[in-house]
N, C-alpha and C positions, 0 to 999 in steps of 0.2 A: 425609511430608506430601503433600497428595494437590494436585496443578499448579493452581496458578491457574485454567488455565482448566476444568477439571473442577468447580467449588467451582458453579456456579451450579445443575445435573445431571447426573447421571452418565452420561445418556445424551442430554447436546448438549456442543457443544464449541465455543466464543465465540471463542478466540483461537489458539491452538495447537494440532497434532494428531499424534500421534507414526504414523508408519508401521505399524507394527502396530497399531494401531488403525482406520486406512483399511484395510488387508490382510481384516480382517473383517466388515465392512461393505461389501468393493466388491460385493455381488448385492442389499445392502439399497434397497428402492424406493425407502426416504425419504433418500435422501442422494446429494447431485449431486455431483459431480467436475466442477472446472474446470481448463482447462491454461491460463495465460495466459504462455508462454513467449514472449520478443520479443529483439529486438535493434536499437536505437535506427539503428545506421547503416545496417541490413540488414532492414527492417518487414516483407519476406518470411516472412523465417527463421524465424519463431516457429512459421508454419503448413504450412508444409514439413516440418519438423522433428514436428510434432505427427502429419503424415499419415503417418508413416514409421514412428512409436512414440509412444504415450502409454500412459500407465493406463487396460485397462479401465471403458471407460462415460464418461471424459471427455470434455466439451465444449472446444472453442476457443474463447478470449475473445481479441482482438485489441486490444490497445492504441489504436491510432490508430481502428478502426473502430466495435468494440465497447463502449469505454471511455472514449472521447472523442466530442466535437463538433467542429464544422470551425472549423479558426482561424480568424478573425478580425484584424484590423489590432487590434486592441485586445489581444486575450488572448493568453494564454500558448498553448506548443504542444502542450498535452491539457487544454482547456476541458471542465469536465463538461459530461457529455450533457446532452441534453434528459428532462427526466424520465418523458412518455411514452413516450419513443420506449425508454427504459435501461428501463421497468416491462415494454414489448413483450419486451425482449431477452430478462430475467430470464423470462419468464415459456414464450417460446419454448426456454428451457432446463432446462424443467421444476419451477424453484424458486417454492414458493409457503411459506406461513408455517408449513407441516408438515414440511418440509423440511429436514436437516441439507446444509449447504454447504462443500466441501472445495475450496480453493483451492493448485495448486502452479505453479513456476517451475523453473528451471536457476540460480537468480540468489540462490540464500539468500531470495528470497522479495522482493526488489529488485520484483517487476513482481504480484505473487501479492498484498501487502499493499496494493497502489488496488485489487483486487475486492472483499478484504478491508474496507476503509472504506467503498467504494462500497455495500454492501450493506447494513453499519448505518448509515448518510449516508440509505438508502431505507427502514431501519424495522426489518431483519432482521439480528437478532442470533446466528441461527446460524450461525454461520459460521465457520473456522478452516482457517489456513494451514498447509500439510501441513511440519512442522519437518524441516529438511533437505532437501525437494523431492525433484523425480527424481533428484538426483542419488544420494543417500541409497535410494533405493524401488531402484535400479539394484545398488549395492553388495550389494543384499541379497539379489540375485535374484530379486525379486519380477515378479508376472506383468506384461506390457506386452500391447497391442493396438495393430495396422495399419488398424485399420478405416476409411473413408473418412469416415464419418458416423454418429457413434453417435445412436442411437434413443432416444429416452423422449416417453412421453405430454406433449406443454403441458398446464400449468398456468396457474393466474392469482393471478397477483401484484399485490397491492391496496395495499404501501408506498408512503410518500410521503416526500420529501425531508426530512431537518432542518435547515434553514437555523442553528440554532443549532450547527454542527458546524462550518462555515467561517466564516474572515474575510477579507472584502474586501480591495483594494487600500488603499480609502480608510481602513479601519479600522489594517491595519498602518501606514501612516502616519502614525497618531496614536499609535501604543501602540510605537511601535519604541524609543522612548528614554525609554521609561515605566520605571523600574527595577521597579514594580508586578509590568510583565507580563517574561515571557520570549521575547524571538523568536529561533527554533533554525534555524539552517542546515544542512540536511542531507549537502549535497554532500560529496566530497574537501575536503581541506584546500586542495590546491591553486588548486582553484575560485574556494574562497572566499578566497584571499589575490587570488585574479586573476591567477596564476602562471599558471595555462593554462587556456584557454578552449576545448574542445573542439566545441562544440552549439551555443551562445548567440552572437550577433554582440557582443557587448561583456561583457568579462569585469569580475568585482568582486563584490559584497556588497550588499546595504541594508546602512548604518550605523544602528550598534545591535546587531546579529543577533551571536551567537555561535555556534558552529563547532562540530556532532558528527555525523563520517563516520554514515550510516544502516550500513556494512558493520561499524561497532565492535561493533552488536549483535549481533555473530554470535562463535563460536569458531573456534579453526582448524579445526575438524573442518566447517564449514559451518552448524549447528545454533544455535539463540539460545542467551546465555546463561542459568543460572539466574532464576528472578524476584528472588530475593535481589541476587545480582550486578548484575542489572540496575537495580532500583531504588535500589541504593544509587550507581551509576553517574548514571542521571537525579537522583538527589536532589543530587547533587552539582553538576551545572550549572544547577538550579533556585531551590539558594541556596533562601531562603525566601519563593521566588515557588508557588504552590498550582498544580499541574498544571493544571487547569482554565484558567489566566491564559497556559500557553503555546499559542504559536502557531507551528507548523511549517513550512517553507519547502524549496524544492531548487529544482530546475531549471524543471520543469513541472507541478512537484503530483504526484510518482509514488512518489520513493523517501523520501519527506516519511512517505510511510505508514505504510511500515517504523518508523517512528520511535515513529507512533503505536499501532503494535499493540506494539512493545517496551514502552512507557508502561502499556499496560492491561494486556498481560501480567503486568508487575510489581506490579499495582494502584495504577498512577498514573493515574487517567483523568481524560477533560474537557478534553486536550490537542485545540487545530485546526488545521485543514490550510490555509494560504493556496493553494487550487486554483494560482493565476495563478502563483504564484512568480516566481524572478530572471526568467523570457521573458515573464512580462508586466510586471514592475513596469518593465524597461528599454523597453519599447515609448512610453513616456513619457519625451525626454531632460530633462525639466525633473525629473524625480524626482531624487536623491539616489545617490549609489554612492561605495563606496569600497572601496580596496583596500589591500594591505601584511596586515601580521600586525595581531592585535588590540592595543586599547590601553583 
């Protein structure tokens, strides 16, 4: 049976993208390579690491710079961009709507799936997350580049935002103890009981939200699972809530993503991202939180 993401055509790839598949396409014009490797305590790291090795032809996408907007006393700590300034970005990266988009990380795809959303969030639905990442493209000995600054012609990129993809502060608010909708916590478990609090100045939950690590979607080998597996996984904490109705959460709105390309992998789509997540919904102590195991 031929993967999920292949069913829309055979020669775009929406959601996932196996290595050998990139490996023949890395001198194709129409197809961008992104690395958005990072590391939340160490914001350097990702681009250090990039300038030393990456795949052939790929771009650096930066979390904090590239990916985000400047926090704010209000928002969470990766506010989406500004959308001209993300349509400049995208567009200085060569990616216009001819475009096949290859997105990879070190992280099972932890930091790879916000470019991944960010990009249908702007209109462009080619796009797919390299399954297994570098660390996978490495094992295999495939080729790598030191290059300082890879080269390609700008393009122009004419996407625009979907606003019907996220929901607010104030929306989660109202729908958190909706049994209707589903609100999904991405984080560790630990996180979310309030066990430990690594990132965030005040540990806990919105009550309501129920609890699935973004890292369950993976196997041990690093790789997602099946669509099979996985949907029958989401359907299970879905209950007979219509994907469409859940709404996604983590820390900053980053590995919330993961969540949602595992959903559409599986052919559960319509799932949204609460950008703000736990760092912005605590920036208000009149908000709600709670901690302990579920009940």
């Amino acid at each position: 049976m031929m993967p999920i993401s292949e069913l829309h055509n055979q020669n775009e790839y929406h959601t996932l993208l196996t290595t050998g598949i990139l490996a023949i396409h890395l001198a194709d014009p129409d197809w961008v390579v992104v690395d958005t490797r990072f590391n939340l305590q160490d914001p350097d790291w990702g681009y250090s690491e990039y300038l030393q090795s990456h795949i052939p032809g790929a771009f650096y996408a930066h979390l904090d710079h590239d990916l985000s907007s400047r926090v704010t006393s209000t928002s969470g700590r990766h506010p989406l961009p500004n959308e001209e300034v993300f349509r400049d970005k995208l567009s200085s990266w060569g990616i216009d709507a001819t475009k096949q988009v290859v997105v990879y990380d070190d992280a099972g795809g932890a930091y790879a799936a916000r470019l991944w959303w960010m990009l249908r969030w702007m209109g462009h639905s080619r796009v797919a997350v390299l399954d297994g990442g570098l660390p996978k493209w490495l094992r295999e000995i495939r080729p790598v580049s030191s290059s300082d600054i890879e080269n390609h012609s700008d393009a122009h990129f004419v996407g625009g935002m979907d606003p019907e993809m996220v929901a607010d502060t104030g929306e989660v608010e109202r729908i958190r103890l909706d049994p209707s909708y589903r609100l999904i916590d991405a984080r560790a478990p630990v996180r979310f009981r309030g066990e430990q609090e690594p990132i965030d100045p005040v540990a806990g939950r919105i009550p309501g939200a129920v609890n699935r690590f973004h890292g369950d979607n993976l196997t041990p080998e690093g790789v997602f699972y099946s669509p099979a597996e996985l949907k029958q996984q989401f359907s299970r904490l879905l209950g007979n809530v219509p994907p469409e109705r859940a709404v996604i959460y983590c820390g900053s709105g980053v590995t919330s993503c993961h969540h949602i390309l595992a959903m559409e992998y599986a052919g559960l789509s319509g799932a949204r991202l609460y950008p703000g997540s736990w760092s912005e919904w605590i920036r208000d102590t009149a908000r709600p939180r709670q901690v302990g195991s579920e009940v």
